[in-house]
C-alpha positions, 0 to 999 in steps of 0.5 A, a space after each residue: 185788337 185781336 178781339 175785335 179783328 175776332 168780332 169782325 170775321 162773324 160766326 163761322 157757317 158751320 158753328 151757326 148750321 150745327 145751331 140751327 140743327 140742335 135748336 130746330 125745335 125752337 124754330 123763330 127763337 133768337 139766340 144771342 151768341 156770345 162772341 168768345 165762347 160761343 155760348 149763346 142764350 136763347 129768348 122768344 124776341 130780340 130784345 128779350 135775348 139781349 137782355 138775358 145774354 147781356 146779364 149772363 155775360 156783362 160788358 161782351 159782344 154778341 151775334 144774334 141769330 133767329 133759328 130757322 131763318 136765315 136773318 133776324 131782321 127783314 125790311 119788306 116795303 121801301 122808302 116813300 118821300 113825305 110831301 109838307 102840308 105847309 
């Protein structure tokens, strides 16, 4: 249970600030960061990153990161209702 009350809690800001500092130069990269030790694996997109993160450290959880940005993932549009051509 103390794993997953660890888990629920999120990266702390300033762990994820210093991240951002020391990877400024891998700009829009994702960090997959293990979510125990803080060690984290960087890939060029998301699935890339969670596919080397989950053969380095098997069967954990991870918190993704893009460096740089604030977000990994933006929705930009919206929802439209598809009419039935029926």
């Amino acid at each position: 249970m103390k794993k997953k009350a660890k888990f629920l809690r999120g990266p702390l800001p300033e762990f994820v600030s210093r991240l951002h500092s020391e990877l400024s130069s891998k700009e829009g990269c994702i960090a997959a960061v293990e979510s125990e030790s803080g060690e984290y694996i960087l890939g060029q997109t998301l699935l890339e990153a969670a596919h080397e993160a989950r053969k380095a450290f098997p069967g954990k959880v991870f918190y993704f990161i893009r460096i740089g940005y604030p977000y990994v993932h933006r929705q930009i549009g919206g929802l439209r209702k598809i009419e039935n051509e029926d």
